[in-house]
C-alpha positions as CSV (number, residue, x, y, z in Angstrom):
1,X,114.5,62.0,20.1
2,X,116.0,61.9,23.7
3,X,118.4,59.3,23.7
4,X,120.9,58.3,27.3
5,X,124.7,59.8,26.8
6,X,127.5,56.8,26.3
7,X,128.2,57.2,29.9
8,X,124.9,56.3,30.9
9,X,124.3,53.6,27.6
10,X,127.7,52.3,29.6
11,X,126.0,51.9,33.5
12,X,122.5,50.4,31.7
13,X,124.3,47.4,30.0
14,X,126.4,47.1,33.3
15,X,123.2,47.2,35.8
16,X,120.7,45.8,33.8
17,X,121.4,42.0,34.7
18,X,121.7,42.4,38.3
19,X,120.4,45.9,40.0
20,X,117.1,45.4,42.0
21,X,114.8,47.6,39.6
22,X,115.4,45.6,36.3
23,X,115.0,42.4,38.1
24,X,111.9,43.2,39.4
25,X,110.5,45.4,36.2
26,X,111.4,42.0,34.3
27,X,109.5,39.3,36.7
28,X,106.1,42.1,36.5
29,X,106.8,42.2,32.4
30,X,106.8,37.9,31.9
31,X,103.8,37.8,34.2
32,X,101.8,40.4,32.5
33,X,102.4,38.7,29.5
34,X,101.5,35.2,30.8
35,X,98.7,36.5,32.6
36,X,97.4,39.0,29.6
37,X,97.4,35.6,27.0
38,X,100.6,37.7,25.5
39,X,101.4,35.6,22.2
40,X,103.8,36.0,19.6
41,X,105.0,37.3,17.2
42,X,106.0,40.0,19.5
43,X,107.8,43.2,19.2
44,X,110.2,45.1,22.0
45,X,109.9,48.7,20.9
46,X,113.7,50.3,22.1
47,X,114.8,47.0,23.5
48,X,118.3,47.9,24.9
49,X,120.6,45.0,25.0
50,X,117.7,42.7,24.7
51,X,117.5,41.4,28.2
52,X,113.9,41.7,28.2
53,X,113.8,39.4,25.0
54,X,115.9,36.9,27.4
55,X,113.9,36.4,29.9
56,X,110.4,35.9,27.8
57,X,112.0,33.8,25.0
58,X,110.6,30.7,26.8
59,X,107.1,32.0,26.6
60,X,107.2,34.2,23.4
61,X,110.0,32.7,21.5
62,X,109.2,34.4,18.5
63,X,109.9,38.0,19.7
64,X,112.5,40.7,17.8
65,X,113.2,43.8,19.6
66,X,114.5,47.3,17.7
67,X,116.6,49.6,19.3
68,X,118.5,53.3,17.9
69,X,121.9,52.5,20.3
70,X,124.9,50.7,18.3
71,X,126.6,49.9,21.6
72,X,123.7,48.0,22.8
73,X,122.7,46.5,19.5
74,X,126.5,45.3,18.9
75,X,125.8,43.6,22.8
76,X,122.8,41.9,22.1
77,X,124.4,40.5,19.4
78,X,127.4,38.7,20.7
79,X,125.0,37.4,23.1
80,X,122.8,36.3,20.1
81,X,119.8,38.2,20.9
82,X,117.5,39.1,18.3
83,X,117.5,42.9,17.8
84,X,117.9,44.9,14.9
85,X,118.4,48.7,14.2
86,X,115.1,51.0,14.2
87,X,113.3,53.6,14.9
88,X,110.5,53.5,17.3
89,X,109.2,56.8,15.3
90,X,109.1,55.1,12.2
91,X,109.0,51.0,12.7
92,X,111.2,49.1,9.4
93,X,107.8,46.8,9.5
94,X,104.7,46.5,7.3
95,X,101.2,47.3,8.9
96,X,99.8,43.9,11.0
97,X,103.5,42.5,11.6
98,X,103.1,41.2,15.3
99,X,100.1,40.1,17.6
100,X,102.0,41.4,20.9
101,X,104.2,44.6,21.5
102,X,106.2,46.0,24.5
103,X,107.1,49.2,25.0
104,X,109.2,49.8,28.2
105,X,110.1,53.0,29.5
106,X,110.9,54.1,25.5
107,X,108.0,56.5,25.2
108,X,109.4,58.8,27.6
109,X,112.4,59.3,25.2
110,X,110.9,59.9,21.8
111,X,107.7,61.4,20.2
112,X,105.3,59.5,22.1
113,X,102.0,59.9,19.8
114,X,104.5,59.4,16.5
115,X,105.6,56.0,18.6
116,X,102.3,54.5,19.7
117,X,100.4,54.8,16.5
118,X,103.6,53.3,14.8
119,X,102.9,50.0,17.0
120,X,99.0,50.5,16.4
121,X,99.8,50.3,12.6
122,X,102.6,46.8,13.2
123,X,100.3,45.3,15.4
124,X,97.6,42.9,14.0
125,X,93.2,43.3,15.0
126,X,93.3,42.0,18.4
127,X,96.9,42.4,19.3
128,X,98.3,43.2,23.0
129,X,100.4,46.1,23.6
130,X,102.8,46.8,27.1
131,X,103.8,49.6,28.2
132,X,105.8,50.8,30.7
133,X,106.6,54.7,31.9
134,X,107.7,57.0,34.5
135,X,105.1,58.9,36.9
136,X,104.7,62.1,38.1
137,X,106.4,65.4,36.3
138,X,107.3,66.5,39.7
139,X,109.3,63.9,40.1
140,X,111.8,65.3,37.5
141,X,115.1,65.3,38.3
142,X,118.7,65.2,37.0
143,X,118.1,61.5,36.5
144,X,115.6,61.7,33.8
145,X,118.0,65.0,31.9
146,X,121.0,62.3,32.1
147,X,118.9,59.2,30.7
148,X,117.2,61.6,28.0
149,X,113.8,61.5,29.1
150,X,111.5,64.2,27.5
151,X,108.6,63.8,30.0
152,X,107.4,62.0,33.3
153,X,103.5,60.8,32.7
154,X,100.5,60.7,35.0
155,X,97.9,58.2,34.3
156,X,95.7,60.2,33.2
157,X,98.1,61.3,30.3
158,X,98.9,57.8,29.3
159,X,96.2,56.4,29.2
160,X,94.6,59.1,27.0
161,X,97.8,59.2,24.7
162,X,97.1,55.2,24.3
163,X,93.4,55.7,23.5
164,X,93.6,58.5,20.9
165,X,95.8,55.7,19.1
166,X,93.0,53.6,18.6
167,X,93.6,51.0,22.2
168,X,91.7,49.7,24.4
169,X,93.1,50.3,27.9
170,X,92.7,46.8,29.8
171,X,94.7,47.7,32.5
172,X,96.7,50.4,34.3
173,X,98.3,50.9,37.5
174,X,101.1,52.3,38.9
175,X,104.4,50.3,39.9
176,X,106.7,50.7,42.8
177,X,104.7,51.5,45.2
178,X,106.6,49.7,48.4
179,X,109.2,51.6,47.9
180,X,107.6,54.9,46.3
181,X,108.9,57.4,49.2
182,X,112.7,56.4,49.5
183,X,112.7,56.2,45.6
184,X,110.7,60.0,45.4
185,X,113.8,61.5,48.3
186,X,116.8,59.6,46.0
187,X,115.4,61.3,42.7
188,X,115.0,64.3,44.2
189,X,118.2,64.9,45.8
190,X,119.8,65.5,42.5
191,X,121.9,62.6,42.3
192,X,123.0,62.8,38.5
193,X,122.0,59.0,38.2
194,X,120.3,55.8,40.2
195,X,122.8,53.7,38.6
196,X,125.3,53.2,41.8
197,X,126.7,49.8,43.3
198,X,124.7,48.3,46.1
199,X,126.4,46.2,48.6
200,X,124.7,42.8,47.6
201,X,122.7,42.2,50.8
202,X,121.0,45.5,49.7
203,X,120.3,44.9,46.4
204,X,118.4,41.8,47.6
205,X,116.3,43.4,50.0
206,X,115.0,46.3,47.1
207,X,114.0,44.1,44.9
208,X,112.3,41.3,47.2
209,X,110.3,44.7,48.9
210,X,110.0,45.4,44.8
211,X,108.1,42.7,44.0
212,X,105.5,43.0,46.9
213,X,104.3,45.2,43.6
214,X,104.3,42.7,41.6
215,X,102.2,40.3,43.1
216,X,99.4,42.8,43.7
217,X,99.1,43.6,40.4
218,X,98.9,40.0,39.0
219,X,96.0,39.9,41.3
220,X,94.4,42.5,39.6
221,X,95.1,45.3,42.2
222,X,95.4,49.0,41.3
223,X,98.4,50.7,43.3
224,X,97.3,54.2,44.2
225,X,100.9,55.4,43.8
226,X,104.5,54.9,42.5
227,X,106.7,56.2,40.5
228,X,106.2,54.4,37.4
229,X,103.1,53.4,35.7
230,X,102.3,50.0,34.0
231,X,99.8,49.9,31.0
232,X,98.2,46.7,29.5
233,X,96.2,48.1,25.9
234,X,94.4,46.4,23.0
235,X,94.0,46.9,19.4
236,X,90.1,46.0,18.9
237,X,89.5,43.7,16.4
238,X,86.0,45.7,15.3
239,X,85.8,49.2,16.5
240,X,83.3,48.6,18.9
241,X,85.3,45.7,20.5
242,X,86.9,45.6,23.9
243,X,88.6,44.1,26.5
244,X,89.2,40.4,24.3
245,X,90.6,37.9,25.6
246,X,91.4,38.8,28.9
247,X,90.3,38.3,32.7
248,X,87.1,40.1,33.3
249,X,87.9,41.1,37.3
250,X,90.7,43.2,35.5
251,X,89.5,44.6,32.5
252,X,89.5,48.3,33.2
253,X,88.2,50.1,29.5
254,X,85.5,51.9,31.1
255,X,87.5,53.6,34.3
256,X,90.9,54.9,33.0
C-alpha cells in the first residue's frame, strides 16, 4: 500500500484546513452529497484527520471514517472526530454496514480493485458511493512519488474499475478544470510537493477560480479536462437496476 512519508502526513494535517484545493474539494464533496440524496450511515474510506467528516456532519451526522495513519488518527481524535484504525483493503465492517461511502483520493494509494469491492461488500442494495482521484498518468510527477500514489487514472479507467465492482456509474467528470494548465506546469516542474505557503490574498483567489468547478458540476456539466476526476456510483438494488434515486438530466450509466 502506498502510504505519504511523516513529512508529508506532517504538511497534510497543516494545509488541509486552510490551502485553496481542500477548501474547494470539500464544498464539491457536501454538494455532491446533498445533491446525490447522500444519506447515512456513511463511510470515509482513508479519511485523514477527518476534516471531511467535519464539514458533512451537519448533513450526514452519522458518518465514521477509517484511516491506516496513527498521526492523523491520534489528530482526529483530540478534535473528537469519529475515525477509527482500518484498512481500506480489508474494511473491520460486516457486509451491508452503510447506505453511503466516500472514497477521496485513497484509491490511488492502495489496491484499488481489492478497495472498491471492499466498499461494494459494506455498502447496503441501493447505497451511494464517492469517489475522488487523480487524472492523467502523464501528469506524474515527484508529487505523486512523495504522497505515495501508485497511479494517476483516466476516466475511462475509473469508471471501468468501478463497474467491474458491481456500480452503477451515475456520474463522472473531471475537476479542476479553471485552473487545469497552471496546475499541469507546477506538477511538472518537479517540485517535490504542492504543499507550500501562499500569501493569503493568493490562496483566496485559487480557490474562488476553484470553485467555478464546482458550480458546473452541480449543474450537471461534464468538464472536458482537469487534473482530477470526480465519480458518483451506485450499488443496484436488483441487478438490472440503475441510476435510483437520483436526477435524471445527470444520470450518466449508459455513456461512461
Amino acid at each position: 500500500m502506498g502510504r505519504m512519508n511523516p513529512e508529508m502526513e506532517a504538511a497534510h494535517i497543516v494545509f488541509e484546513r486552510e490551502y485553496w484545493w481542500f477548501k474547494s474539494r470539500r464544498e464539491l464533496i457536501k454538494s455532491l452529497l446533498l445533491k446525490f440524496h447522500f444519506r447515512g450511515p456513511l463511510l470515509d474510506v482513508g479519511s485523514g484527520t477527518g476534516e471531511n467528516l467535519e464539514v458533512i456532519k451537519d448533513i450526514i451526522p452519522h458518518s465514521i471514517g477509517v484511516e491506516l495513519s496513527d498521526t492523523m488518527i491520534k489528530y482526529a481524535s483530540r478534535l473528537k472526530r469519529n475515525v477509527i484504525y482500518g484498512n481500506a483493503e480489508s474494511l473491520p465492517f460486516e457486509d451491508s454496514s452503510f447506505m453511503s461511502a466516500m472514497a477521496l483520493d485513497i484509491l490511488e494509494h492502495v489496491d484499488d480493485r481489492r478497495a472498491i469491492r471492499e466498499i461494494w461488500r459494506v455498502l447496503k442494495p441501493g447505497g451511494k458511493l464517492l469517489v475522488t482521484v487523480p487524472a492523467f498518468m502523464w501528469l506524474w510527477s515527484a508529487h505523486d512519488s512523495v504522497h505515495g500514489h501508485k497511479r494517476r487514472y483516466s476516466t475511462i479507467q475509473i469508471s471501468n474499475l468501478i463497474k467491474e465492482a458491481g456500480f452503477n456509474v451515475i456520474f463522472l467528470s473531471y475537476w479542476n478544470f479553471v485552473l487545469f494548465i497552471p496546475a499541469a506546469i507546477q506538477k511538472k516542474l518537479g517540485r517535490s510537493h504542492s504543499l507550500v505557503h501562499l500569501p493569503k490574498l493568493l490562496n483566496n483567489a485559487l480557490y474562488s477560480l476553484s470553485t467555478i468547478d464546482n458550480q458546473l458540476i452541480i449543474r450537471g456539466k461534464r468538464l472536458p479536462i482537469g487534473t482530477s476526476i470526480v465519480v458518483i456510483a451506485q450499488k443496484p438494488i436488483k441487478s438490472e437496476e440503475t441510476c435510483h434515486e437520483v436526477p435524471t438530466d445527470i444520470c450518466d450509466n449508459s455513456r461512461t
